[in-house]
N, C-alpha and C positions, 0 to 999 in steps of 0.2 A: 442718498447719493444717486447719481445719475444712471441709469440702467446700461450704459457703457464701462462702468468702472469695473465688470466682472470679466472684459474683455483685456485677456495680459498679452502684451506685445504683440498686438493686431492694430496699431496706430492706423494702418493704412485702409483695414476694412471699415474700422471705424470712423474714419471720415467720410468712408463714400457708402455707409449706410445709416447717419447723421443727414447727409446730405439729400436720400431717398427720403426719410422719414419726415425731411422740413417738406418736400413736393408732395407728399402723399398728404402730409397736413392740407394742404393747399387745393388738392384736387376735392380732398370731401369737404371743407370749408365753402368751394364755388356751387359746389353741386346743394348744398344745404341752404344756402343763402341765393340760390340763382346768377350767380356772377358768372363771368367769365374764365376757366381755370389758366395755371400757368402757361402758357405757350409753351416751353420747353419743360420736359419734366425726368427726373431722373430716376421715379418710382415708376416697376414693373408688376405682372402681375405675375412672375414665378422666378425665385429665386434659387441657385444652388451652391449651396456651402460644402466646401472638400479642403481635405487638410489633415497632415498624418495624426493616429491617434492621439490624444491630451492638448489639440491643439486648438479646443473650443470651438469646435463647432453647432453644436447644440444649441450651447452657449449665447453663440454671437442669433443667431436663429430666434432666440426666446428674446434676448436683448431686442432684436429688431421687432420682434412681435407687440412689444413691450411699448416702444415708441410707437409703433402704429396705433396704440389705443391711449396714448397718452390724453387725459383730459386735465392737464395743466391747465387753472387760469394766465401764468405765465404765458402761454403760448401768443395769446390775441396782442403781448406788449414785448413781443419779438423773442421770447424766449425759445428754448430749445425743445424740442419734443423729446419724450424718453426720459423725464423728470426724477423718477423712480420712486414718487413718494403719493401719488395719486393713486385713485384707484383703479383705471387702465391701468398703469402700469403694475399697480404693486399685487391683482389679482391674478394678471397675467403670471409674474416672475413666480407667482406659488400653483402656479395650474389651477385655478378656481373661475379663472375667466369664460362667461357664455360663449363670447364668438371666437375662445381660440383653442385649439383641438391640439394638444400635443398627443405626436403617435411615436411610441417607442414600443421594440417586442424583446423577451427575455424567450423568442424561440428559435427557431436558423431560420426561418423565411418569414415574410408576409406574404399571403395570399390573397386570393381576388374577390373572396367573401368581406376580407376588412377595407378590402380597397371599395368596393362600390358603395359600401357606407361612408366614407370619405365625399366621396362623388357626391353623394347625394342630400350632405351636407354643406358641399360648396358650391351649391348652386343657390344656398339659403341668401336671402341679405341677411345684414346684420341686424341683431336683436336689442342691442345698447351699446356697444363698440361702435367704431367708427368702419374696421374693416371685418369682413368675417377671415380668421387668421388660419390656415392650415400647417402646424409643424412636423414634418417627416424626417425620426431625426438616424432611422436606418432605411432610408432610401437605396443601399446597396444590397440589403435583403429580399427588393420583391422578386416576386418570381418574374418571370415573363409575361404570362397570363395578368398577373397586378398592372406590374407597370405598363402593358397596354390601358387596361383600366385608366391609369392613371393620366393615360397622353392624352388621352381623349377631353379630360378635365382641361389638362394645361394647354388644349389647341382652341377650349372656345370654352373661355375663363368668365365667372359671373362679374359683371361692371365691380362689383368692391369686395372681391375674393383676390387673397395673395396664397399663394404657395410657396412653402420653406423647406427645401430639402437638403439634405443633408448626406453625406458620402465621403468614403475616404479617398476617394480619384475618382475624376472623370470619365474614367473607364467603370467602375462600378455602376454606372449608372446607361438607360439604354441610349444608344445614339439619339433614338427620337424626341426622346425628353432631355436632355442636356441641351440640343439644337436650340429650346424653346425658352430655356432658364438663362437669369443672367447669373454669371460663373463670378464667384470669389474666392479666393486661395485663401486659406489662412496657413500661417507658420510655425513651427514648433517654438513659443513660447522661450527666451531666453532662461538659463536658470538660476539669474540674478532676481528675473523679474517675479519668479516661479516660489523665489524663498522669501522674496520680501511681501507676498501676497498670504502665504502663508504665518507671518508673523504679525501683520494689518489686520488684519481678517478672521486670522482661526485663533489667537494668540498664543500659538508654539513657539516654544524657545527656539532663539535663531540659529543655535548650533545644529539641533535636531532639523531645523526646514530648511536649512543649508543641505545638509546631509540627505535627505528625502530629497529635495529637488535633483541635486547634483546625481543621487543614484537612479531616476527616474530622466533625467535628460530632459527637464521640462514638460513633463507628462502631469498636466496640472489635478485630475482627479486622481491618479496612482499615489501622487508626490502627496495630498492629504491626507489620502488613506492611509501610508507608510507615517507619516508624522503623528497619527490620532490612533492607530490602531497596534500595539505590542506582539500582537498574534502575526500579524501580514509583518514586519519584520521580522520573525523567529523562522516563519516558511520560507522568507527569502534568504534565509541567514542559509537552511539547511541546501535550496536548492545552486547559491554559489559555492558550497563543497562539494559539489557534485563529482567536476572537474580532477579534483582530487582522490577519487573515490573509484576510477575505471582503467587502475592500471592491471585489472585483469577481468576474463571473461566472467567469474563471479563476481566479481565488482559492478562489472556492466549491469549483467539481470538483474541483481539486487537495487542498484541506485534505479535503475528504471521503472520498478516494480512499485518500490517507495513514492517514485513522481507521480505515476497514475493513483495511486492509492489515497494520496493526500489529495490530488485534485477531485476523485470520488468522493473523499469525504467532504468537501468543501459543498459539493453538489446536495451531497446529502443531508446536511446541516441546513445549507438555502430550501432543499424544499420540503422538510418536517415540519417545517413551521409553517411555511404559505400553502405548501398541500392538504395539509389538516385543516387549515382556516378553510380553501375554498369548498374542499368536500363537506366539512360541515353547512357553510351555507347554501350551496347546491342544494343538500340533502332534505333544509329548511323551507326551502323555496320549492319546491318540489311536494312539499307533505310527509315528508318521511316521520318517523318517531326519533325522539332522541337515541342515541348511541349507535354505535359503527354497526351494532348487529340488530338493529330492526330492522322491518321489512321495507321495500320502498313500494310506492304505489305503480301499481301494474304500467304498465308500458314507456316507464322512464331509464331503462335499461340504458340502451341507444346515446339518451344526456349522457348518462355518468361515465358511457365507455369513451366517449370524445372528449369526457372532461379528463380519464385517464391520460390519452394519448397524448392531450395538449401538455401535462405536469410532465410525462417520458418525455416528450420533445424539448423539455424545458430542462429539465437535468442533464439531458445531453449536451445541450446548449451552453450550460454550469459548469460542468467538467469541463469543456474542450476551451472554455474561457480561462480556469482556473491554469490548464497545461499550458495555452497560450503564451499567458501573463509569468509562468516559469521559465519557457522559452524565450521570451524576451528580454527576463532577468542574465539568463545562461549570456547571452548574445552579448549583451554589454559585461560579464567578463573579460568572455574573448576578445571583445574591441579593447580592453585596456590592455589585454597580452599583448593584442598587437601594435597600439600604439607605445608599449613599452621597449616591442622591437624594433620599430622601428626609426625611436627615438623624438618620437613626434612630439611636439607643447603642446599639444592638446589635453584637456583637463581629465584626469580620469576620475571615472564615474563610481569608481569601489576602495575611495582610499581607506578603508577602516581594515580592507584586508589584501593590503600592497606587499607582505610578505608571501601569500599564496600567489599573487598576480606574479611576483618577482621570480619564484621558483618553479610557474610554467614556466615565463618568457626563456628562463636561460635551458629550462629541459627541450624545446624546440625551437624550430625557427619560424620564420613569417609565413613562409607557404604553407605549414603543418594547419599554422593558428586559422589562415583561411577554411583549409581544407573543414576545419569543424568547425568554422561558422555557416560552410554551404551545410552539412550534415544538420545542423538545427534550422537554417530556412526549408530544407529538406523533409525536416520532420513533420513541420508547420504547413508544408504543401500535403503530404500525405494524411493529417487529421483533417483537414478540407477538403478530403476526397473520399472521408470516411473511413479510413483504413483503422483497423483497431487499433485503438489508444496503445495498449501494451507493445504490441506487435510493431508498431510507427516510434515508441519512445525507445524501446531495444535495440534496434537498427541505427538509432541516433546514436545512443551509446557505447556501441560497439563500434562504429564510426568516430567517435571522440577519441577510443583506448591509441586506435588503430594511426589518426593524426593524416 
């Protein structure tokens, strides 16, 4: 199938990077064969993709990477670039591809150590691709110090390097590199489109990918996860009785206590397993002797404590995801309490548990239901500013009791 078909209800970016990917055909075709290239062309050499989260962004990013290395015979007898069945594309879409560098981080930042290797890889030509591909797909995590690194790339770009970056706003990203990229919005994903992708594709029962999308609002990786995974609906089962659960100050501590604690363990499950693997091979790579307590070889102290800090940085990063992704469960209660008050058509997003939704709406009114949906973006501001997990999710729920 065509490397577009993973793009759900983004019709409109998909034409006009279908459309880049036929000019960019065009341009390395003149340059390879000596012709002339297009006189007008609608391929750049730094793109940026923004769009709220589950809105494929990545996605539409590897899709276009995909078509830039398409070596379709099709192509020469007017076909489309982006085939998905070649092997540009098909090495690309599994990450295997030489010339295309997907960068993604499980830490809170990128720094200017990973950025200059970047750099100094897009300055390569390409080694059997047609372009050398760079995908950035948390371009709102570099630091300051990176994304200068990085302007300096997109202000004097190698003749057949593209740049794919990725962000959730326009604003995440520095003024000076956004100047220099062409900007595509993509949309939150309909959640008609959202469940019938899920039943095409993953072969989930349509009642279950109805149910996941609809509770996910189009959130196309959540909406799988929740369909394929038993465990991640039993977390969110517990964390929409939250609500239920604060109509006093031991109530509050307690549910709050529970939120951080499952989000810990979630952290802590993620890195048992990949912290043991990488320390082990660090250890190997290094000379060490087998098992956690031999000695290691003198002066490689230094590696292992940076290899520490990176796995802390990484659990942090785990938790504050896991609490996140709570918080935004919490949030779409509250929007059906309120869409209940207000009597709105709009579809609600928890109908499995429209008796608890039914028995806020009538215990307050619309203002209250506000007031604790500012109290959880509230939350969500103070774990982005570091504030302890416990101490940030207490205040949230003591703000809910309170209404």
């Amino acid at each position: 199938m065509p490397v577009w078909d993973d793009l759900v209800g983004q019709e409109r970016v998909q034409t006009q990077l279908a459309a880049a990917a036929r000019d960019a055909d065009g341009l390395v075709t003149a340059v390879v064969e000596g012709t002339e290239p297009p006189a007008a062309s609608k391929m750049t050499h730094a793109w940026l993709f923004t769009g709220p989260p589950g809105s494929g962004r990545s996605t539409a990013a590897r899709a276009f990477a995909a078509a830039l290395q398409c070596t379709s015979p099709d192509r020469a007898l007017g076909g489309e670039p982006g085939c998905g069945f070649c092997e540009g594309c098909h090495t690309t879409l599994i990450g295997t591809h030489s010339d295309v560098e997907i960068v993604r981080t499980d830490l809170l930042s990128i720094g200017v150590k990973e950025t200059r290797e970047l750099v100094r890889r897009a300055q390569l030509s390409p080694a059997v691709g047609r372009w050398q591909v760079i995908v950035l797909e948390d371009a709102d995590r570099l630091t300051e110090g990176a994304g200068n690194v990085i302007l300096k790339a997109v202000e004097e770009p190698a003749p057949r390097t593209v740049w794919l970056l990725c962000a959730p706003s326009l604003e995440d990203v520095l003024p000076t590199i956004r100047s220099r990229c062409r900007h595509l919005t993509l949309r939150t994903p309909p959640v008609a489109a959202v469940a019938d992708v899920l039943v095409r594709r993953d072969g989930i029962e349509p009642a279950l990918a109805a149910a996941a999308a609809r509770a996910t609002q189009g959130h196309i990786g959540r909406a799988r996860r929740l369909a394929t995974d038993e465990s991640a609906r039993a977390r969110r089962a517990t964390v929409l009785k939250l609500p239920l659960r604060v109509d006093d100050v031991g109530g509050c501590l307690k549910a709050a206590q529970e939120l951080v604690d499952a989000a810990a363990e979630d952290a802590k499950q993620v890195a048992e397993e990949v912290d043991t693997r990488e320390t082990e091979e660090l250890r190997a790579a290094l000379g060490a002797g087998a098992g956690a307590g031999s000695r290691m070889p003198r002066g490689t102290a230094g590696v292992m404590k940076e290899l520490e800090d990176r796995q802390k940085r990484r659990r942090t990063r785990t938790q504050r995801d896991s609490l996140d992704l709570a918080l935004t469960d919490l949030t779409t209660f509250y929007r059906d309490v309120l869409a209940l008050q207000l009597g709105s058509t709009v579809a609600i997003a928890n109908e499995e548990i429209r008796p608890d939704l039914d028995r806020i709406a009538r215990a307050s009114g619309p203002e209250r239901t506000l007031r604790r949906i500012e109290a959880i973006i509230a939350c969500r501001d103070a774990l982005d500013r570091n504030v302890a997990p416990l101490l940030a999710v207490e205040a949230m729920t003591m703000s809910l009791r309170a209404g």
